[in-house]
N, C-alpha and C positions, 0 to 999 in steps of 0.2 A: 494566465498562460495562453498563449497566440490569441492576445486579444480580449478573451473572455474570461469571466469568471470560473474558479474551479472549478464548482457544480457546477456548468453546465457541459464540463468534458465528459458526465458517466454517460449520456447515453450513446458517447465516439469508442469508449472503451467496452462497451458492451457488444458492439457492432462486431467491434474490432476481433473479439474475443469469437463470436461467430461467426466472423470467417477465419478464423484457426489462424489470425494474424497475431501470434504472439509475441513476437521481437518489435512488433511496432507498435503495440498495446504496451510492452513492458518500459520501451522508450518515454511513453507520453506518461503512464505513468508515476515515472521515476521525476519526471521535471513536478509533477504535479506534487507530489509527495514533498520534494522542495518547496514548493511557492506555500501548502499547508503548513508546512514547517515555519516558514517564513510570518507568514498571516498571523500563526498561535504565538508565535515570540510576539511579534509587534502589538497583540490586541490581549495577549497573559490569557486565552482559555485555550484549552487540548486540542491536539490534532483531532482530524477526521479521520477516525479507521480504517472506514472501506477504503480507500486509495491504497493502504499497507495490507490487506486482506488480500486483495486483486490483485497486487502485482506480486503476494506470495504466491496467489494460486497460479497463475501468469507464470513464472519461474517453473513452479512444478509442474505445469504442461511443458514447456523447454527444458524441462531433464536438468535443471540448474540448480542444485539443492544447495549448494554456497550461499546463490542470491538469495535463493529462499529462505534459508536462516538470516540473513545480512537485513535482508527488509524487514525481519521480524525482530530482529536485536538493533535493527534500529527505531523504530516504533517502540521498543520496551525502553529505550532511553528520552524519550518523548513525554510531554503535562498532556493526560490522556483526557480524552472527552468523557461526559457521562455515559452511561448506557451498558450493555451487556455486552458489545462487541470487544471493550478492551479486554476484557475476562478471558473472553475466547480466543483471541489471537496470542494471549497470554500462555494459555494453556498447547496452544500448538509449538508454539515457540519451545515451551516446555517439552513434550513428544519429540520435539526434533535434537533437544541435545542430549537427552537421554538414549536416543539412539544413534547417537555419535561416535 
C-alpha cells in the first residue's frame, strides 16, 4: 500500500490515531485491510487482525457503528490468523448484534 509494505503503515495509523485524525486513519485503513485480504487469498494463511481491530475502534471514535459492525462481519467472513485476537474481535462482533 503506497509503496510499502503492510506492516509498515501501523506506526502511520498509530500517529494518525493521536492526533484524533480519524477519517484519515479509517481511509488508510480500509485500503490496507484490502491489500491483507488480498496477500491471505494469494499466499492461503489468515488475515491480520489488528488492521480490522483498528479501524473498528476507528469507527467508534467517529460515531459510525454501521462501519463498525461492517468491518467486523467482514473480518468474521475472512481464513483468520492464529492467535487470540480472532477470538476477541469475534466476541465484540458478537456484543454489537446482540444489541442490535
Amino acid at each position: 500500500v503506497d509503496g510499502k509494505p503492510i506492516f509498515e503503515h501501523v506506526d502511520t495509523i498509530k500517529q494518525l490515531k493521536r492526533d484524533n485524525d480519524y477519517q484519515k486513519a479509517a481511509e488508510l485503513l480500509e485500503r490496507l485491510i484490502d491489500a491483507t485480504e488480498a496477500e491471505s487469498n494469494a499466499e492461503g494463511w489468515g488475515v491480520a487482525p489488528w488492521y480490522y481491530e483498528q479501524a473498528a475502534i476507528v469507527y467508534k471514535k467517529l460515531g459510525d457503528p454501521d462501519n463498525e459492525r461492517a468491518v467486523l462481519e467482514r473480518f468474521a467472513q475472512q481464513r483468520h490468523a492464529p492467535g487470540t485476537k480472532p477470538a476477541k474481535l469475534m466476541e465484540r462482533l458478537s456484543k454489537i448484534r446482540e444489541n442490535a
